[in-house]
N, C-alpha and C positions, 0 to 999 in steps of 0.2 A: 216816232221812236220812243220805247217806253225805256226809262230810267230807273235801275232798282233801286228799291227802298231802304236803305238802310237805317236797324234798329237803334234806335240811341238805347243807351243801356247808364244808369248811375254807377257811380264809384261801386255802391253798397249789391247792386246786382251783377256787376261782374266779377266781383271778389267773391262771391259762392258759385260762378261757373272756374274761377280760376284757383277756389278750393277745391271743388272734387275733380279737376285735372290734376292737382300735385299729391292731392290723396288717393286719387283713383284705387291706385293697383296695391296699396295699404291698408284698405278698408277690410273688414272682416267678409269673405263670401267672395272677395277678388276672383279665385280661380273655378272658381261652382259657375259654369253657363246661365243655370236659372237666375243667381242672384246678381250675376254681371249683366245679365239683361234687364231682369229691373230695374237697376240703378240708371242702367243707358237710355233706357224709356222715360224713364223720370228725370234726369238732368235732362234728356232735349227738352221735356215737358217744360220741366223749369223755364230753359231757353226762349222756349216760344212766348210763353205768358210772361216772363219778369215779374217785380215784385208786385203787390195787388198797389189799388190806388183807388179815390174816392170816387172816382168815375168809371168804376165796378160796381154795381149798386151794391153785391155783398159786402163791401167795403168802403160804404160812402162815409161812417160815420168813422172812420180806421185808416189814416192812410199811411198805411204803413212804410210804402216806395218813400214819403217824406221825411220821414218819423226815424229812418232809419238811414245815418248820415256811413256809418262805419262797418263792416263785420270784422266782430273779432277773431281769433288763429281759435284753431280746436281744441277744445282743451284734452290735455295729454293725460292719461294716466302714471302717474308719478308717488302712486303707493301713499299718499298721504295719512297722518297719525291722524286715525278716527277713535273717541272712547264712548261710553255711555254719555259722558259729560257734554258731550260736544255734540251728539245727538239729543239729546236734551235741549240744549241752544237751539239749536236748528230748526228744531219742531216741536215745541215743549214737551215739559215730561211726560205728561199725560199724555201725549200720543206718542211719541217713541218708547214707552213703557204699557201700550197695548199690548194684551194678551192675543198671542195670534203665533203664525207661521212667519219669520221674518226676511225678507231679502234683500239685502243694503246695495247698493248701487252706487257709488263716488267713484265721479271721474268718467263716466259711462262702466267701469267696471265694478260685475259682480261680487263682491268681496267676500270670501268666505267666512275670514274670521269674525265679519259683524252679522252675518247671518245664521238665522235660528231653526234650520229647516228639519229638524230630527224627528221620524216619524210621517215626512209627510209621502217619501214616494211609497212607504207601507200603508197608507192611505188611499194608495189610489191615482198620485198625482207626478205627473210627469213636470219635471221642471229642469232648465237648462241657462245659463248664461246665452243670451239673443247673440252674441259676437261669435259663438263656439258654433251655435246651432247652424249662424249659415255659412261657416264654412263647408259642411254638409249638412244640407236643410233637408229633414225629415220627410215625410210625404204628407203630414197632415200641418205641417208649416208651410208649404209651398201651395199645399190647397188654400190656407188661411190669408197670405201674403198675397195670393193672388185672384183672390174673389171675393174678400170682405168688403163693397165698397170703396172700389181704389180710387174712385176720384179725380181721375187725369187734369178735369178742368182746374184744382185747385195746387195754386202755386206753393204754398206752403207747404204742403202735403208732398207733393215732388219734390221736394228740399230735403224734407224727415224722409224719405225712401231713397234717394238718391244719396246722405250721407251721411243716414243709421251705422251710428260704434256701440252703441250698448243698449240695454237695457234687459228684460227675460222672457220666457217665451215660454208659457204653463200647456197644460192639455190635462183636465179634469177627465181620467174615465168613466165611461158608463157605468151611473147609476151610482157614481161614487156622492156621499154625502159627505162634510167635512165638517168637524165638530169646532171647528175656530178659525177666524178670518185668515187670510194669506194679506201680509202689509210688505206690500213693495216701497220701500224709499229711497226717493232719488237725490242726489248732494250734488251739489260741485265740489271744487275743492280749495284751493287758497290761493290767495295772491294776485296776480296779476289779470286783466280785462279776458275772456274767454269766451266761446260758445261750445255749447254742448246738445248733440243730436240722438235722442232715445226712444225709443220703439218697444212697447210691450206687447206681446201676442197672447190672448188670452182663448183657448178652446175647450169650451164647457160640451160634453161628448153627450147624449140623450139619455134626460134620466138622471143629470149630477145636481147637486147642489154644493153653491159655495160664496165668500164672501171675499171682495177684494177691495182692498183700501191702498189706492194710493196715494202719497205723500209727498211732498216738493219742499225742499228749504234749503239753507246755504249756510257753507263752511264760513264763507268769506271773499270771495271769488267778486271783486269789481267790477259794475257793469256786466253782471252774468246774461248772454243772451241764449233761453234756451227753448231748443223744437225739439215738443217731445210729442207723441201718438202713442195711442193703444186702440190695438181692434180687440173685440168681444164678441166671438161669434157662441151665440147662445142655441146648442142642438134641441132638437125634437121634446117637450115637455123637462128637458132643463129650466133651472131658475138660479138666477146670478143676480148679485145684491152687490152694486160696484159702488165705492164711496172716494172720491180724489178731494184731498187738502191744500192748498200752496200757498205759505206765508213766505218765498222769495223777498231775498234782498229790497226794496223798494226804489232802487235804482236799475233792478233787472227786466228783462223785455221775455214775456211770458207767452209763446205760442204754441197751442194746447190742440191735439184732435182726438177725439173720441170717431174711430168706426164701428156700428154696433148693427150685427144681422141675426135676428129671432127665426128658426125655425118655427114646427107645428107646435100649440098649447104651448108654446116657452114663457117665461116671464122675467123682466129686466126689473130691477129698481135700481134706480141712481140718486146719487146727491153729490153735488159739488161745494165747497166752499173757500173764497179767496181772499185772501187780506193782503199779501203782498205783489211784490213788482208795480216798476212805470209804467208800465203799456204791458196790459196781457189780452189774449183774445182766446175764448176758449172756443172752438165749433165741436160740434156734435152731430152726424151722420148719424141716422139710425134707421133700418128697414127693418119691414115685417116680410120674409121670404115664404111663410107656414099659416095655414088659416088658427084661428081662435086663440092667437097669442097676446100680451097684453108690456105695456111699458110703462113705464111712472117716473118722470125726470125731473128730479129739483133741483135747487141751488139756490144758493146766497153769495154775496160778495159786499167786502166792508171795506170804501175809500175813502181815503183823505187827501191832504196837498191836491197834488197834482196827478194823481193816479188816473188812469185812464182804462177802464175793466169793458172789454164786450164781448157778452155772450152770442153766438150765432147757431143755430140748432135747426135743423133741417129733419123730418121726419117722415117718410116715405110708407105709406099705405097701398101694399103690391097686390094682395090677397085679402078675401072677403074676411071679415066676424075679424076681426083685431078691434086693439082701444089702447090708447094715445094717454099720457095727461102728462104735461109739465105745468110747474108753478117756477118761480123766480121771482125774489126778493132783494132789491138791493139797497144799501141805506150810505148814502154820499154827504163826504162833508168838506169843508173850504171849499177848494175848485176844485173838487174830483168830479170826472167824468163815468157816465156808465152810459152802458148799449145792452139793449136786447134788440135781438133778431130773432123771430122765431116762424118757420114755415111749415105747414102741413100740405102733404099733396098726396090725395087719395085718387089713384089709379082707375081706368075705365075697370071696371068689374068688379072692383073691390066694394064689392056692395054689405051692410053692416057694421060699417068703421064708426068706431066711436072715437072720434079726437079733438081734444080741448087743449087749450093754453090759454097759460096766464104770468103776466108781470106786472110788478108791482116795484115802487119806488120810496123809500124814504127821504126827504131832503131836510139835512140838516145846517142848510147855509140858502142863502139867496145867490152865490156864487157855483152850486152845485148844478150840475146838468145831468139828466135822465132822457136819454134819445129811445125807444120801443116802434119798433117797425112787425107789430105780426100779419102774418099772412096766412090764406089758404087757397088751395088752388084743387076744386072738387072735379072732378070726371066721373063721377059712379051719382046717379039719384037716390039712393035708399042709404043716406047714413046721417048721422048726428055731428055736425062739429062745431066749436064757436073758438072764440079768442075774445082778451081783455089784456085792457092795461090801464091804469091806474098810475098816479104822483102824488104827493102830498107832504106836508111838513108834519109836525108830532103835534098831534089834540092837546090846544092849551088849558083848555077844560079839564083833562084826565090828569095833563101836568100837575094842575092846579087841588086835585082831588086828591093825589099822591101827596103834595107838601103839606096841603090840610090836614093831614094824619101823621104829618113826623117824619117822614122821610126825606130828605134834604135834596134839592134840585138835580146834583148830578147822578143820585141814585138812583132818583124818581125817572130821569132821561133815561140811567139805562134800561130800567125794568120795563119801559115802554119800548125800545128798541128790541128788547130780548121778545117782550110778546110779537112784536112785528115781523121778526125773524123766525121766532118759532112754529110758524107752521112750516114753511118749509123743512124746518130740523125734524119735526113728528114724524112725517111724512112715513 
């Protein structure tokens, strides 16, 4: 006689099955079929897998199911006084005073009054508050929602689709060029421990170009835990230049997805850079769906204390004549932790791929850790790929060459950190 098995499930994973039961039929898109299905797709999904754990190997060096004793209630939109000043704080001036198309986001909601979007749907470009949109999800949102790499296998990911409240949901038309970046930023809000669930959709239509910077930072918000994604689906000889920032809280839990699908001759550039939160993990999904298209993924991330940053990046080679390249730089000090994960898998027939990756590490403690797991996984004979990883502490020699000349110890450290970082930033 066989005995069922009953799933033991933590505090921490039952309280996001027993958040999107009390939020279910609240959630934005509740009475729309298409988007009451996805959610229900993705909370069983959730269900079945629970939260990751190190004996997932995408997750050996993350474990999160541990790491993550509480969840906090959602955070409510409650209209919170935002000013220049307090964006500023948030994100410094110099990036909240970027010249761009702007659209402010607290609370998961789109805020009109901080947003600068004047001139842009005469541009070309469609743009909607994400909560509004699926309540009735357009036809080129529901194509984007539901074919950009949705990822069933991944837990986190079923969380952010199963109990998305905000974020925006762009669609660049054909052949549109846009003369200044579009800067989406995203806030919590204040006071008390919260979580907050954000979704940007980004549809670059064949032929557009544009630039998009994303931005994370915090009002003030306690122990902010936030799951945020963006898809980028990048059409037919399109090119998107996506830039995401996140100096969060440094008591905040930072979980990040990039889905990204390149049509024919399209071209991606990316750069990420991180300095805040406890625990953040960024992954990055990205296929090539179109022959002769091309991608370039960078990143930095700068820890301290106890910060714990892992990058996971997955890049899928489907179709011949494509080419690949990430770099990532991370420079860790006390006992901060960093992860790279980085995988290429070039498909049977995908013959001509060019893909490379690279990580690199600075360590500025004996107490700092640098974990790099790359991989590749070829099917196709006729293509070029490799991978690298590198650790190291800072050249006492150059140190030594900088103080030679007048520059005084911690100036000299930074300028060697800044060249260390800066190729990623050229990029």
């Amino acid at each position: 006689m066989e005995l069922p098995v009953q799933q033991f499930r933590t505090k921490a994973e039952q309280a996001f099955l027993d958040m999107f039961e009390a939020a279910g039929k609240a959630l934005p898109g509740a009475r729309d079929p298409f988007v009451s299905d996805l959610r229900a797709r993705a909370i069983e999904a959730y269900g079945r897998l629970g939260l990751p754990h190190r004996r997932i190997e995408a997750w050996k060096y993350t474990d999160l199911r541990a790491r993550l004793a509480d969840v906090h209630p959602l955070l409510k939109a409650e209209g919170v006084a935002v000013g220049e000043a307090e964006l500023s704080r948030a994100l410094g001036s110099e990036v909240a005073r970027l010249p761009a198309y702007r659209l402010v986001v607290v609370e998961s909601d789109l805020r009109a009054d901080l947003s600068e979007i004047a001139g842009l749907k005469e541009a070309g470009v469609e743009v909607v508050s994400l909560a509004l949109a699926l309540e009735k999800p357009p036809a080129w949102l529901k194509t984007a929602l539901a074919q950009v790499n949705p990822r069933e296998d991944d837990p986190v990911l079923a969380l952010n689709t199963a109990l998305m409240t905000g974020g925006v949901a762009l669609r660049i038309g054909e052949g549109v060029t846009l003369d200044k970046p579009i800067h989406v930023i995203l806030l919590d809000g204040k006071g008390e421990p919260a979580s907050t669930v954000t979704r940007n959709v980004v549809v670059a239509e064949p032929g557009s170009s544009a630039t998009l910077v994303e931005s994370f930072g915090s009002l003030g918000v306690r122990g902010l835990q936030r799951n945020a994604a963006t898809e980028v689906r990048v059409g037919d000889k399109a090119a998107i230049k996506h830039v995401k920032l996140q100096r969060e809280g440094e008591d905040a839990l930072h979980l990040s997805t990039w889905l990204v699908e390149l049509g024919a001759d399209a071209r991606y550039d990316a750069f990420q850079f991180s300095t805040g939160a406890s625990l953040a993990r960024n992954q990055i999904y990205a296929r090539f769906a179109g022959e002769g298209s091309a991608l370039d993924i960078s990143g930095a991330f700068l820890m301290r204390g106890q910060q714990h940053c892992d990058t996971t990046l997955l890049v899928e080679h489907r179709v011949p004549r494509c080419t690949s390249r990430e770099l990532f730089k991370v420079v860790l000090a006390d006992e901060a932790r960093g992860v790279f994960q980085g995988k290429i898998i070039v498909s049977p027939g995908a013959q001509k791929t060019d893909g490379k990756q690279m990580s690199q590490a600075l360590l500025l403690s004996e107490s700092a850790e640098f974990d790099s797991k790359p991989e590749l996984e070829i099917f196709a004979d006729d293509v070029v790929c490799g991978h690298g990883a590198t650790s190291g502490q800072i050249d006492e020699d150059l140190l030594f060459y900088l103080e030679a000349r007048g520059i005084p110890e911690p100036e000299a450290r930074a300028l060697l950190i800044q060249a260390f970082v800066g190729e990623a930033l050229e990029r």
